[in-house]
mmCIF file of the C-alpha atoms, coordinates in Angstrom:
data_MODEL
# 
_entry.id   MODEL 
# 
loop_
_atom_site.group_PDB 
_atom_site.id 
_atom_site.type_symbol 
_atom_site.label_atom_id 
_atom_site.label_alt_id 
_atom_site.label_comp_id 
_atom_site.label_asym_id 
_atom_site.label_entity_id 
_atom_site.label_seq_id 
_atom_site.pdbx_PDB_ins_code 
_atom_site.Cartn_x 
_atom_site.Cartn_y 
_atom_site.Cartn_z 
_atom_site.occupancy 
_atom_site.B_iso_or_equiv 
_atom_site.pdbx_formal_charge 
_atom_site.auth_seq_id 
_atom_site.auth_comp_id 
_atom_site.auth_asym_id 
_atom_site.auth_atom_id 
_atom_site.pdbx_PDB_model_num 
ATOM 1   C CA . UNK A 1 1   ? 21.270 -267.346 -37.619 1.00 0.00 ? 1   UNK A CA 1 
ATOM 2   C CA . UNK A 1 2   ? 18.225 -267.852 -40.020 1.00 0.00 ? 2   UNK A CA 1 
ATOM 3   C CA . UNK A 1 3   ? 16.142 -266.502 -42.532 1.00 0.00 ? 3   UNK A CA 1 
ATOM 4   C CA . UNK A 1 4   ? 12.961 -268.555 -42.223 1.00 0.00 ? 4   UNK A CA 1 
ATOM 5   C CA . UNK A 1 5   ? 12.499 -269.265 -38.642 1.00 0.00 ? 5   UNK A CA 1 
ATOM 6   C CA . UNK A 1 6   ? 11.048 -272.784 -36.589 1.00 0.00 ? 6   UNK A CA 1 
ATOM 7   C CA . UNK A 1 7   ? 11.463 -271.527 -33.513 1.00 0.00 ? 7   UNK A CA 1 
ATOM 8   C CA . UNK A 1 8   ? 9.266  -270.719 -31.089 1.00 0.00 ? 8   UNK A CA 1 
ATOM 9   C CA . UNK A 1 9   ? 8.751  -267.354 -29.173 1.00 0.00 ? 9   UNK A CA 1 
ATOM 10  C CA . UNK A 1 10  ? 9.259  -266.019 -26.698 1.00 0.00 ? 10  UNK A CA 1 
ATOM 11  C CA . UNK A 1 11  ? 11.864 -269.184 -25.691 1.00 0.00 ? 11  UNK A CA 1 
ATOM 12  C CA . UNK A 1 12  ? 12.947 -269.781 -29.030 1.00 0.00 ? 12  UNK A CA 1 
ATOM 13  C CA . UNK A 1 13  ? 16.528 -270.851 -29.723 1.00 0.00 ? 13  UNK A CA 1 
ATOM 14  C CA . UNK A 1 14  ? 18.117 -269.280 -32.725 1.00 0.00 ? 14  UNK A CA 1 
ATOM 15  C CA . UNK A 1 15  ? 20.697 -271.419 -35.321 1.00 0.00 ? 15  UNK A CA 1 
ATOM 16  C CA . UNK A 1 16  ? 24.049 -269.940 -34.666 1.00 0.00 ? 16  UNK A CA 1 
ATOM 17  C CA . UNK A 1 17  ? 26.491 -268.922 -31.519 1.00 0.00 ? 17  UNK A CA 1 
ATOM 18  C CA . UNK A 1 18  ? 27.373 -265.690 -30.731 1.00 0.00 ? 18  UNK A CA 1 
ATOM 19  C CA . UNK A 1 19  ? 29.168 -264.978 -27.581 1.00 0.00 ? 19  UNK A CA 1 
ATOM 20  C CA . UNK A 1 20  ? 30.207 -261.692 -25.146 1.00 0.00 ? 20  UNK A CA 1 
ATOM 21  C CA . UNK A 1 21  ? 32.864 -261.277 -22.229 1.00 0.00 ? 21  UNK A CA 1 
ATOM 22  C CA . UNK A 1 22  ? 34.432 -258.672 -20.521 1.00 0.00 ? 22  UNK A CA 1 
ATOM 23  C CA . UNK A 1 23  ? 38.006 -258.697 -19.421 1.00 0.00 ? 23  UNK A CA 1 
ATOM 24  C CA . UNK A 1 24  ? 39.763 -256.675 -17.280 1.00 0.00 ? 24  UNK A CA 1 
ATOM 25  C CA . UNK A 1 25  ? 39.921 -253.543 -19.760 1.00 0.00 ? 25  UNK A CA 1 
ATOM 26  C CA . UNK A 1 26  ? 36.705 -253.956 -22.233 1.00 0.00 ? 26  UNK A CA 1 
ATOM 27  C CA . UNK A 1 27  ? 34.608 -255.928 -24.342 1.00 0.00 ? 27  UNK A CA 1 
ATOM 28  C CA . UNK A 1 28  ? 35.065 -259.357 -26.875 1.00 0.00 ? 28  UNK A CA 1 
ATOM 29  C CA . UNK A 1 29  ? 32.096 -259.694 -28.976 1.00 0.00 ? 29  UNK A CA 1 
ATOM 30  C CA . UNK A 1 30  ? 32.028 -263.078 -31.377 1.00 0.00 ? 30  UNK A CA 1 
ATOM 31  C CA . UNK A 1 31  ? 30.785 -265.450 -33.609 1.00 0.00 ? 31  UNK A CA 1 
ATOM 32  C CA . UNK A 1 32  ? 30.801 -267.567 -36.452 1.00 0.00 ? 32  UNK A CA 1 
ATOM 33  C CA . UNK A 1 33  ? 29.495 -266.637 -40.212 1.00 0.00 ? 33  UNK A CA 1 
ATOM 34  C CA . UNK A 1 34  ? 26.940 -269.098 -41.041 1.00 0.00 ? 34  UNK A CA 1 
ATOM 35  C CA . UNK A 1 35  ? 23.453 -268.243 -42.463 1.00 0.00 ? 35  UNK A CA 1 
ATOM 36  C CA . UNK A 1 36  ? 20.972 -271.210 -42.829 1.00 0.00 ? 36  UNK A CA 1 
ATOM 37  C CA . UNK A 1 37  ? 17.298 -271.510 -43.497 1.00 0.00 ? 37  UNK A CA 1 
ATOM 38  C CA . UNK A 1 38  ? 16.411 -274.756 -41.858 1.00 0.00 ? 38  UNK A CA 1 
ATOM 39  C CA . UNK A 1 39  ? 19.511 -277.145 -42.383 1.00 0.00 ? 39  UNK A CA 1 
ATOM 40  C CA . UNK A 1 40  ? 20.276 -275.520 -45.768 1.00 0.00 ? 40  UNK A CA 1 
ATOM 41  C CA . UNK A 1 41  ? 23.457 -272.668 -45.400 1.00 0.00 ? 41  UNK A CA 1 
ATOM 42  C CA . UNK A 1 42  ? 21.787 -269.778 -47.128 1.00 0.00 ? 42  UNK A CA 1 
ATOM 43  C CA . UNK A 1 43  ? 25.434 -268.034 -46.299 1.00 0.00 ? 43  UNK A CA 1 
ATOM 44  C CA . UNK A 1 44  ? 28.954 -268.516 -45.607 1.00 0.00 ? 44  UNK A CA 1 
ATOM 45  C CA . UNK A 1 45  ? 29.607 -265.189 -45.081 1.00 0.00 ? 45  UNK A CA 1 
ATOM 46  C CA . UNK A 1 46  ? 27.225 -263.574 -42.398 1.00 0.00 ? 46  UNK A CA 1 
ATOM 47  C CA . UNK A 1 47  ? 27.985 -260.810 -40.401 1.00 0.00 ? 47  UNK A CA 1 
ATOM 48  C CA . UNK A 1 48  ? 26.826 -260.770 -36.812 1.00 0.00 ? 48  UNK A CA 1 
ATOM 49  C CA . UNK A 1 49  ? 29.486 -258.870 -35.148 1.00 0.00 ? 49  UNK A CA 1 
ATOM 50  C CA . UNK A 1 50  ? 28.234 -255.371 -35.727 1.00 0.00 ? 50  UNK A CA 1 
ATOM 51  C CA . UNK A 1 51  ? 29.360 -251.665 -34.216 1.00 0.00 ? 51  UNK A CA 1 
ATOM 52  C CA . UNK A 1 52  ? 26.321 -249.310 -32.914 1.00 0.00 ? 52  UNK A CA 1 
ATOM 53  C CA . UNK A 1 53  ? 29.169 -246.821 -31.995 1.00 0.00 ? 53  UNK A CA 1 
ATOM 54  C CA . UNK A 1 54  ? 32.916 -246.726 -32.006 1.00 0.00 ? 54  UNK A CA 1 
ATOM 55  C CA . UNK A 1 55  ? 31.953 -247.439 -28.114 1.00 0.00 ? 55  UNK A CA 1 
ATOM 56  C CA . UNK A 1 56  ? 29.638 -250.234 -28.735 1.00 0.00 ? 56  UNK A CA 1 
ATOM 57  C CA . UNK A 1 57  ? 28.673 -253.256 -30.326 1.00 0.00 ? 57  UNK A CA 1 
ATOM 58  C CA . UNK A 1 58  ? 26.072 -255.427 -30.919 1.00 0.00 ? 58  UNK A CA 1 
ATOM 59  C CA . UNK A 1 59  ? 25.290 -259.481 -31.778 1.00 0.00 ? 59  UNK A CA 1 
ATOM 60  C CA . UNK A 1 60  ? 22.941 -260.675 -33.504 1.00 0.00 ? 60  UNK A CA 1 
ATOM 61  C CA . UNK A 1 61  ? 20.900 -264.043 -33.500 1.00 0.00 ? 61  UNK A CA 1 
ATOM 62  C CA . UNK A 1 62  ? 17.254 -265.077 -35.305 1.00 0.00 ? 62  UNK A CA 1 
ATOM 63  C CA . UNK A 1 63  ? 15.376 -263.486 -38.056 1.00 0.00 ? 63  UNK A CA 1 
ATOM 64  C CA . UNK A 1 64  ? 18.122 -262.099 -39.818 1.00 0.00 ? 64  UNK A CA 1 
ATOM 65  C CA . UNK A 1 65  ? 15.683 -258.766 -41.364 1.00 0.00 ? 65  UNK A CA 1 
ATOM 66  C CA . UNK A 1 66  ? 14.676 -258.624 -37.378 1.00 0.00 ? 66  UNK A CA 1 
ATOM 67  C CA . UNK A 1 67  ? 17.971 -258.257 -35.985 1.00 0.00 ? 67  UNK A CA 1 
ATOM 68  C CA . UNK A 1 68  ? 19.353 -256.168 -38.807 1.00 0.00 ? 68  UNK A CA 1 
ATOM 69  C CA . UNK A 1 69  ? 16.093 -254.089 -37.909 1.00 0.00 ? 69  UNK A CA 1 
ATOM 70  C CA . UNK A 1 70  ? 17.324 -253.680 -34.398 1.00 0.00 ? 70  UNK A CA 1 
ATOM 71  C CA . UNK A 1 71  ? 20.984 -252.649 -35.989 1.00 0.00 ? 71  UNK A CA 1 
ATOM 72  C CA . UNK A 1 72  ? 19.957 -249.932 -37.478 1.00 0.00 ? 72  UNK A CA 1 
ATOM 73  C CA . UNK A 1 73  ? 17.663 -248.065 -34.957 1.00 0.00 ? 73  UNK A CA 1 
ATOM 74  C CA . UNK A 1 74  ? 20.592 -248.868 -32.451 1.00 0.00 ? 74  UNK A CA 1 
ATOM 75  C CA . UNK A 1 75  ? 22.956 -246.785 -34.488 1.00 0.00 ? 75  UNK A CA 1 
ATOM 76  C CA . UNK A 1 76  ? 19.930 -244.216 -34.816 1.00 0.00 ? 76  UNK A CA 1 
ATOM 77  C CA . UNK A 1 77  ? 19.331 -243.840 -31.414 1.00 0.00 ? 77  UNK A CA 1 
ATOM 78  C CA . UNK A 1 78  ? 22.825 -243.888 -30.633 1.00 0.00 ? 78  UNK A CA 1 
ATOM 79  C CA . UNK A 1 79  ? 23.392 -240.736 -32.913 1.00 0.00 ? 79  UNK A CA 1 
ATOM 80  C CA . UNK A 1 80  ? 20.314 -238.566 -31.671 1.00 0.00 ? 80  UNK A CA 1 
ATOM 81  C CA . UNK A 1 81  ? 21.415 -239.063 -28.410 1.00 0.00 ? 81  UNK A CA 1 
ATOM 82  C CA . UNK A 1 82  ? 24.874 -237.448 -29.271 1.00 0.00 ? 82  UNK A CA 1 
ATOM 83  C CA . UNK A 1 83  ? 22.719 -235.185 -31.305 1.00 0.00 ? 83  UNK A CA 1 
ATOM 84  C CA . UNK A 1 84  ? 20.923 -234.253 -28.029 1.00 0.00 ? 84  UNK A CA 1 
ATOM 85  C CA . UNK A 1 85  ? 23.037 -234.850 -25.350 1.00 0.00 ? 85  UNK A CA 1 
ATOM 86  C CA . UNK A 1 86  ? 26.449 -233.510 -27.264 1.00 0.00 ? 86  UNK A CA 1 
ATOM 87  C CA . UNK A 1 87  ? 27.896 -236.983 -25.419 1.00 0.00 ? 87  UNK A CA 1 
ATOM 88  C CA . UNK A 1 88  ? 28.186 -240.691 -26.250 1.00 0.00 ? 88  UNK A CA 1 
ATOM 89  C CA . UNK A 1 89  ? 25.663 -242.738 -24.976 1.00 0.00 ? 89  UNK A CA 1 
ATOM 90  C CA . UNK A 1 90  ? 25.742 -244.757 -22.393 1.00 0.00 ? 90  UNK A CA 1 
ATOM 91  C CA . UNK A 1 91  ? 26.379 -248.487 -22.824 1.00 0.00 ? 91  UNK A CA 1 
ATOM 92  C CA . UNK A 1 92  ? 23.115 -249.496 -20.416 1.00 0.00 ? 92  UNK A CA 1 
ATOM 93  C CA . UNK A 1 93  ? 21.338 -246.784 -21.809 1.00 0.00 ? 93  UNK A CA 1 
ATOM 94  C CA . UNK A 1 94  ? 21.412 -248.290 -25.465 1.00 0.00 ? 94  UNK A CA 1 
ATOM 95  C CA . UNK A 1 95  ? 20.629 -251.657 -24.179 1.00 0.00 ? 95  UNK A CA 1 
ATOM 96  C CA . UNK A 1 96  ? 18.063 -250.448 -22.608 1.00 0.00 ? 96  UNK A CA 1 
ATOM 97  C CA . UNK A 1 97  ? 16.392 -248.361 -25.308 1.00 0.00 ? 97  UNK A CA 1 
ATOM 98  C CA . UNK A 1 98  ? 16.754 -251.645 -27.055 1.00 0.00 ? 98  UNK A CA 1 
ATOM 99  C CA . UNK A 1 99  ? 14.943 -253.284 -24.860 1.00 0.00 ? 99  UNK A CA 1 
ATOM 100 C CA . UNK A 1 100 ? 12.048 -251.265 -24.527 1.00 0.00 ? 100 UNK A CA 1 
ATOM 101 C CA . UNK A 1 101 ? 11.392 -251.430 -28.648 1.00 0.00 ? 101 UNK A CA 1 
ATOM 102 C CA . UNK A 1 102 ? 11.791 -254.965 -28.049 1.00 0.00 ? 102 UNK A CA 1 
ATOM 103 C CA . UNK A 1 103 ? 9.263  -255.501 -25.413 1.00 0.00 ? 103 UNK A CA 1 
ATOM 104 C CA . UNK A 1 104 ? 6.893  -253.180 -27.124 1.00 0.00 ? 104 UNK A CA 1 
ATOM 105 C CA . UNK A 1 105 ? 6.389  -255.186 -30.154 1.00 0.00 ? 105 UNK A CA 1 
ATOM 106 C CA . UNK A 1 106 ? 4.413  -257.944 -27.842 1.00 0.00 ? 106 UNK A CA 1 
ATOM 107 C CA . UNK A 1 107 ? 2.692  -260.049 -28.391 1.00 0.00 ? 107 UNK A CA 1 
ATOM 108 C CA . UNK A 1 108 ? 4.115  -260.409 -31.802 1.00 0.00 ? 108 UNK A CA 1 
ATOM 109 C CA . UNK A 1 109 ? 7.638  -260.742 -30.687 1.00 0.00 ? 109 UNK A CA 1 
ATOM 110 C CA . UNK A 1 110 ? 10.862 -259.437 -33.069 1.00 0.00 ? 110 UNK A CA 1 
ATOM 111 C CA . UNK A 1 111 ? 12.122 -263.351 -33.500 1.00 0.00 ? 111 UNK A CA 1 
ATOM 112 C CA . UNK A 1 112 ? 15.820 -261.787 -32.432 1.00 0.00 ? 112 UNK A CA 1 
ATOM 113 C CA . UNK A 1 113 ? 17.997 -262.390 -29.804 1.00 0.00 ? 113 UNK A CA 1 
ATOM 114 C CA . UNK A 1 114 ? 21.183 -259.293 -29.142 1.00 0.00 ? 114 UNK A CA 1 
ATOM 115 C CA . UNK A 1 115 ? 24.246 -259.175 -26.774 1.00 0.00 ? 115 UNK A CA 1 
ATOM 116 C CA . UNK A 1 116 ? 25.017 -255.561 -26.711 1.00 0.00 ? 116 UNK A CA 1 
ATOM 117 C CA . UNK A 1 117 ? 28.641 -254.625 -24.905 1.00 0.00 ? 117 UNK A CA 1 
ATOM 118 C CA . UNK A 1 118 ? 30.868 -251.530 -24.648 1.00 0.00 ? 118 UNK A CA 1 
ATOM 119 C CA . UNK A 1 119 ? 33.202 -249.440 -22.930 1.00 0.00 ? 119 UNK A CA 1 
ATOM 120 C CA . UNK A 1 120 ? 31.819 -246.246 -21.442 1.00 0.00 ? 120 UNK A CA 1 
ATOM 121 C CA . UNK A 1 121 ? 32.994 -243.522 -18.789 1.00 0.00 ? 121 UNK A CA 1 
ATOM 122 C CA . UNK A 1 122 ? 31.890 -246.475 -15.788 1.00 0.00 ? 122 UNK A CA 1 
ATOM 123 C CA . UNK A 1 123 ? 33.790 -248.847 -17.796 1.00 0.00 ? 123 UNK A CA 1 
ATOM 124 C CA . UNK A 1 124 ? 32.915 -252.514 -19.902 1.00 0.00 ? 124 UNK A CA 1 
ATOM 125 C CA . UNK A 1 125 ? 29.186 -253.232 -20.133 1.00 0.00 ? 125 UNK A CA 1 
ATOM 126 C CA . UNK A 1 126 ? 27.656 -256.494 -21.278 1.00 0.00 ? 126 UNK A CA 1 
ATOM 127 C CA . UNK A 1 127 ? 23.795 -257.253 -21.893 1.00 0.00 ? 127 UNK A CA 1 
ATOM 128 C CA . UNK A 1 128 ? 21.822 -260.197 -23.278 1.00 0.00 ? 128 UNK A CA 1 
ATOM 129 C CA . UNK A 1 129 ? 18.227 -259.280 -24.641 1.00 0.00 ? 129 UNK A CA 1 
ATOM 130 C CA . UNK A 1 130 ? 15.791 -261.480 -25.581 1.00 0.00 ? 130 UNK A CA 1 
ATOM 131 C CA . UNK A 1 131 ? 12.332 -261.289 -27.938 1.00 0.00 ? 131 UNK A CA 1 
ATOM 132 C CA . UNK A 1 132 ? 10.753 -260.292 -25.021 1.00 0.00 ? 132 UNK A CA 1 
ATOM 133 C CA . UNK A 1 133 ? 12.802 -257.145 -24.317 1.00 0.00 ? 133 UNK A CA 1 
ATOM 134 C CA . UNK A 1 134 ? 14.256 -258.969 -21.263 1.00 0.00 ? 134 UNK A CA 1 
ATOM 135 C CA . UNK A 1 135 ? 17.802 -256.815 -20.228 1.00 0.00 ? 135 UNK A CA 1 
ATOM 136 C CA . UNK A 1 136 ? 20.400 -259.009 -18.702 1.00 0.00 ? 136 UNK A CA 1 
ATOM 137 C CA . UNK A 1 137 ? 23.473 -257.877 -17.665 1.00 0.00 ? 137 UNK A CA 1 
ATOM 138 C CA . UNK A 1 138 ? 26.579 -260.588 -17.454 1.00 0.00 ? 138 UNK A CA 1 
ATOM 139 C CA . UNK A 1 139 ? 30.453 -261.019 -17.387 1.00 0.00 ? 139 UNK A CA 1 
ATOM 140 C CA . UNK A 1 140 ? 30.169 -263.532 -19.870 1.00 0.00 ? 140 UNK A CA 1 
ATOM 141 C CA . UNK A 1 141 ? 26.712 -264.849 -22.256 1.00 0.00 ? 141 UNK A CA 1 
ATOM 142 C CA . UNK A 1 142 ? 25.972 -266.767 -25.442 1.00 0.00 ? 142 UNK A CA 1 
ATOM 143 C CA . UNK A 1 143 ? 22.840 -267.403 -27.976 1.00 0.00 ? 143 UNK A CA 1 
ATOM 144 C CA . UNK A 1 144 ? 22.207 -269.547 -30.406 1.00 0.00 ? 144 UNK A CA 1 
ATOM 145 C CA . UNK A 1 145 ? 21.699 -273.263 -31.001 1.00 0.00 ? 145 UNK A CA 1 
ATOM 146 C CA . UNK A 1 146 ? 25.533 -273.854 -30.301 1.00 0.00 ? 146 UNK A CA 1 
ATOM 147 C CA . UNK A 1 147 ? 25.381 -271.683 -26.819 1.00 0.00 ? 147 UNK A CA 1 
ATOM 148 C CA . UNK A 1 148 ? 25.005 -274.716 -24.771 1.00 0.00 ? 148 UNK A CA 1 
ATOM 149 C CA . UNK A 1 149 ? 28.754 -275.948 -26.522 1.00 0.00 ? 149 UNK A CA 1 
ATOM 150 C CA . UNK A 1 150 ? 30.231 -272.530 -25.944 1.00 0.00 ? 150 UNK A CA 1 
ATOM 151 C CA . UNK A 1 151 ? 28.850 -272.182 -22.561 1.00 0.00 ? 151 UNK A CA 1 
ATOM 152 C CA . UNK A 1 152 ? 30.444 -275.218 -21.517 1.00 0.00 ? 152 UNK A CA 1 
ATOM 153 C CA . UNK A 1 153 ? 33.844 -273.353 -22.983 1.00 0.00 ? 153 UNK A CA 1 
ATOM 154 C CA . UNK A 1 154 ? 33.094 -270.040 -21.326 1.00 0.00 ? 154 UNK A CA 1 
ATOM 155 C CA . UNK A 1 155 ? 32.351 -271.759 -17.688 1.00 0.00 ? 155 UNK A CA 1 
ATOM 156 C CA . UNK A 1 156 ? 35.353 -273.545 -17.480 1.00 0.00 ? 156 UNK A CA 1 
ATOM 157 C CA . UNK A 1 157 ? 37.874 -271.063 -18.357 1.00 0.00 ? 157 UNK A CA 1 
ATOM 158 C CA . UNK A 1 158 ? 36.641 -267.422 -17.698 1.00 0.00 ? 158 UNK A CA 1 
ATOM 159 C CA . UNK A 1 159 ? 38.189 -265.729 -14.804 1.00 0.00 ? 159 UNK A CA 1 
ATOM 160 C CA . UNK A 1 160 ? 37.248 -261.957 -14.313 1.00 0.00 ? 160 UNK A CA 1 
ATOM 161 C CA . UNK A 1 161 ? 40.784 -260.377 -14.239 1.00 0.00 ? 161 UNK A CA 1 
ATOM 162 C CA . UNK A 1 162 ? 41.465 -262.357 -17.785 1.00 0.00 ? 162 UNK A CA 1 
ATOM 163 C CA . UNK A 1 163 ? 43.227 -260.233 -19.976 1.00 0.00 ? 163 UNK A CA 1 
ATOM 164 C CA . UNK A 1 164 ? 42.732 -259.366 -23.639 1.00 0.00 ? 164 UNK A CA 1 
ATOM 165 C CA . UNK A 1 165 ? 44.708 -261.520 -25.464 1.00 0.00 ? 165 UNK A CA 1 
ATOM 166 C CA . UNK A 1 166 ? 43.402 -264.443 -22.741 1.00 0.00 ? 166 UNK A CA 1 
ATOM 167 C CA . UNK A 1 167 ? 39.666 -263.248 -23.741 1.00 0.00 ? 167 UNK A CA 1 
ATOM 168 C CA . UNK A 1 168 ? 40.626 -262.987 -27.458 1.00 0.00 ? 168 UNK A CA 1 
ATOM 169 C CA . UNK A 1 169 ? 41.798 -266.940 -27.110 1.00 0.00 ? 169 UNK A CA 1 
ATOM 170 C CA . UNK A 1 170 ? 38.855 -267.967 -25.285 1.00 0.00 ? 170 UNK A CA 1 
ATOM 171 C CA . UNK A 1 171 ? 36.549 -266.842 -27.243 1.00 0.00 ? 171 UNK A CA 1 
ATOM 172 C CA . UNK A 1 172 ? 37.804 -268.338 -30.583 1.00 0.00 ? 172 UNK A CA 1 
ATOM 173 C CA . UNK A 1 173 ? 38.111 -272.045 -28.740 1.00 0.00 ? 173 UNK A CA 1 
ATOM 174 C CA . UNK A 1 174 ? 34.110 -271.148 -27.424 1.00 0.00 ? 174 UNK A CA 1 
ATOM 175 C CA . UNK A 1 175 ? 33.034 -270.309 -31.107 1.00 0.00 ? 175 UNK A CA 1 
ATOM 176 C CA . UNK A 1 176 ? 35.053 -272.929 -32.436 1.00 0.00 ? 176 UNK A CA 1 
ATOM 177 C CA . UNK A 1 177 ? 33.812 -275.666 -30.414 1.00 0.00 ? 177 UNK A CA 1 
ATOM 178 C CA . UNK A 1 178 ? 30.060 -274.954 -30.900 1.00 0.00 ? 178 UNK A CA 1 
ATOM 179 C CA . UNK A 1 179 ? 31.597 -274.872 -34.886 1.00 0.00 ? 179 UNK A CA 1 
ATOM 180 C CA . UNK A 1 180 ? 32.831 -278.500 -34.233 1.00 0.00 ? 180 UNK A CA 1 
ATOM 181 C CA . UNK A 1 181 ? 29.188 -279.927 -32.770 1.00 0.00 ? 181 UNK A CA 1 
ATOM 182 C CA . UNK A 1 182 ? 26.413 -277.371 -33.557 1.00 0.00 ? 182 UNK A CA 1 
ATOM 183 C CA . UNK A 1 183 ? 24.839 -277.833 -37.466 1.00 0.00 ? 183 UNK A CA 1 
ATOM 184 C CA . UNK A 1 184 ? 23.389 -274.418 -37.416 1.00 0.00 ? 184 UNK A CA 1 
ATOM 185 C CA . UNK A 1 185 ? 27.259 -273.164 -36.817 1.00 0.00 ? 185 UNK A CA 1 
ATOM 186 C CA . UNK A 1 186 ? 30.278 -272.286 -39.165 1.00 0.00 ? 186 UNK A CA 1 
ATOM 187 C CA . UNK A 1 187 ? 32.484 -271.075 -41.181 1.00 0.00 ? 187 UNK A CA 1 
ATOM 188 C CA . UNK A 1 188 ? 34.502 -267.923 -40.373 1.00 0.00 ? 188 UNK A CA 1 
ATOM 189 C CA . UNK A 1 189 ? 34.461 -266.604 -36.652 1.00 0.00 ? 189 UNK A CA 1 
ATOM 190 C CA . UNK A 1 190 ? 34.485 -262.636 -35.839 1.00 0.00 ? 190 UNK A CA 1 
ATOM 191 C CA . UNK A 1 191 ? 35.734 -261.179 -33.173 1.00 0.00 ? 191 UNK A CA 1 
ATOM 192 C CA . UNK A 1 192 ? 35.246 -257.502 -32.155 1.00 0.00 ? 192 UNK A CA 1 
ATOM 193 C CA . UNK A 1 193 ? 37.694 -255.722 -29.433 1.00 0.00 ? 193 UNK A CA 1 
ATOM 194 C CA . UNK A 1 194 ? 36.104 -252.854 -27.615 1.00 0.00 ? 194 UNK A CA 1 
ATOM 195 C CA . UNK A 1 195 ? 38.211 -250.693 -25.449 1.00 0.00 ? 195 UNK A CA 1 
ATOM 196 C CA . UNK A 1 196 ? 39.253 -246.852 -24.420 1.00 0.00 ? 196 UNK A CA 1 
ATOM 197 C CA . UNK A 1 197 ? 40.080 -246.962 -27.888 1.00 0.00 ? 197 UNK A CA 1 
ATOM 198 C CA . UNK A 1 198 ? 36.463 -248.127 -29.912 1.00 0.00 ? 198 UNK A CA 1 
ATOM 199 C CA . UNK A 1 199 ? 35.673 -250.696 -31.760 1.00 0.00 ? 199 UNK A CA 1 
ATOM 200 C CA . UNK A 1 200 ? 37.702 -253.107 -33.703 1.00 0.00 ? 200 UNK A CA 1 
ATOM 201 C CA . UNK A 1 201 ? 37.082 -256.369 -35.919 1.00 0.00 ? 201 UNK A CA 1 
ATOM 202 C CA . UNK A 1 202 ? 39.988 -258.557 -35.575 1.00 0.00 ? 202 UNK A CA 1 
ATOM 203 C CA . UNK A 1 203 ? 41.239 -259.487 -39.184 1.00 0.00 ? 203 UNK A CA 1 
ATOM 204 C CA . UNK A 1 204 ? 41.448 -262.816 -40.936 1.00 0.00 ? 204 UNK A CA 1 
ATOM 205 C CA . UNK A 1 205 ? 45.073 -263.176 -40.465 1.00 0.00 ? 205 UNK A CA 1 
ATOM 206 C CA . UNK A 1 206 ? 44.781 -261.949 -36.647 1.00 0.00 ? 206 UNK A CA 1 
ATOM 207 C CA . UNK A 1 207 ? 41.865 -265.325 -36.085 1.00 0.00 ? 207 UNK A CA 1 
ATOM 208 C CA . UNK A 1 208 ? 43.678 -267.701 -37.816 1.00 0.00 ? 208 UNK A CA 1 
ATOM 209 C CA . UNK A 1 209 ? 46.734 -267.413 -35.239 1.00 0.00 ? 209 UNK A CA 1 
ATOM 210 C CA . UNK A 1 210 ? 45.297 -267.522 -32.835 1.00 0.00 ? 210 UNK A CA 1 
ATOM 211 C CA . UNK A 1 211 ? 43.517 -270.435 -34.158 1.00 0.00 ? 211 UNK A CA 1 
ATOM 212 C CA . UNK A 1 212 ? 46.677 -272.111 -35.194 1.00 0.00 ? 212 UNK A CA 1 
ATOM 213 C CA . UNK A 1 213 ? 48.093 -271.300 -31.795 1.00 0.00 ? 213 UNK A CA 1 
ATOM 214 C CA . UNK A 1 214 ? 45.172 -272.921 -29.909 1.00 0.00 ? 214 UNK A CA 1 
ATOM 215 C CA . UNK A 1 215 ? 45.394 -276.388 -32.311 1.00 0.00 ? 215 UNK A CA 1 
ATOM 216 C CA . UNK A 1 216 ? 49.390 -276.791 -31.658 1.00 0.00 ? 216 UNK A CA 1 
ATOM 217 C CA . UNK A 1 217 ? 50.349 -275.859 -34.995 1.00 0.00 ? 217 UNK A CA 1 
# 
C-alpha cells in the first residue's frame, strides 16, 4: 500500500498483498501492515483489513486517501440502505455500488484496488474491484505487488469445502510468503473472520499461533 503512487492506471499494481477466500461457512479477509512511499516504509502499522458492516468487509490496496475514500462511503451506503430498506445490504449489492463510484470517476481513475467479502442471507460473497470499477466475483483473489507470491500459495492449497481454521492457516502462509519475497510487504498480518456471526479481526496472540504452528515451533 502507498502514499505517493508510480503506478500506472488503469493496470497498475499496488505495493502490498491483500488476499480473500471463502470456505465452506464465510469469509477470510487478509493482509500484511506495511505502508511505503516508494521503497521507504512510511508505516508499520497499516490497517487494510476494514469492516463496512458487521456482515462485510473490505481490503484495501493503492492510494491510501483513495481507498480510505472508498471505506467510508461503503459504510455510508451500507447504512442508508438499512436506513431505507430496514435490512442489511446485500453483499453483491455493496460491491456493486462500489463499483459503479469507481467506474464513474473515469478517466481519472481512484488509484485503488478493493476485495469486498461477506456473509449474507445467499451465503459467503467475494469480489475483486479494480480502478476501473471492474466487479469480479471469486472463491479465492489477491492484489498487490506480492499477489503473484500469494497466488502461487492460494492455487496450490485451496479446496472449496476448506474449513475455517484450514482457511485461517492458509491465508497466514499466503501473506506470509509474499512477506518473505515482496519489498512493498510486511510487518504484522490481519486477518478478518466473517460468518453468521459478523465480523471479527483475529488478535495478535490468535496470528502468532498459528504462525508458530505453520513454522514447526
Amino acid at each position: 500500500m502507498i502514499n505517493n503512487n508510480q503506478f500506472k492506471t488503469p493496470g497498475f499494481q499496488t505495493g502490498t498483498t491483500t488476499l480473500g477466500l471463502i470456505y465452506n461457512t464465510g469469509v477470510i479477509l487478509a493482509s500484511e501492515s506495511r505502508v511505503s512511499e516508494g521503497y521507504y516504509v512510511a508505516s508499520k502499522t497499516g490497517k487494510k483489513v476494514l469492516m463496512i458492516d458487521d456482515h462485510i468487509g473490505m481490503t484495501i490496496a493503492g492510494s491510501v486517501a483513495d481507498a480510505q475514500s472508498m471505506v467510508d462511503q461503503a459504510r455510508a451506503l451500507a447504512k442508508l440502505y438499512f436506513y431505507d430498506k430496514g435490512r442489511k445490504i446485500p453483499v453483491k449489492a455493496a460491491a456493486k455500488l462500489i463499483s459503479n463510484i469507481l467506474f464513474g470517476q473515469r478517466p481519472l481513475y481512484l488509484m485503488t484496488a478493493l476485495l469486498i467479502g461477506g456473509v449474507d442471507d445467499e451465503g459467503p460473497h467475494l469480489y475483486s474491484l479494480d480502478a476501473a470499477g471492474s466487479l469480479i466475483p471469486d472463491k479465492y483473489t489477491s492484489t498487490g505487488s506480492g499477489s503473484v507470491i500469494a497466488y502461487g500459495v492460494l492455487e496450490d492449497s485451496y479446496k472449496e469445502d476448506i474449513s475455517e481454521r484450514e482457511a485461517i492457516e492458509l491465508s497466514i502462509r499466503a501473506i506470509s510468503a509474499a512477506k518473505k519475497r515482496d519489498v512493498f510487504s510486511g510487518n504484522k498480518i490481519s486477518v478478518a473472520v466473517i460468518d453468521r456471526d459478523g465480523f471479527r479481526l483475529l488478535s495478535d496472540n490468535e496470528i502468532e499461533s498459528v504462525e508458530r504452528k505453520l513454522s514447526g515451533q
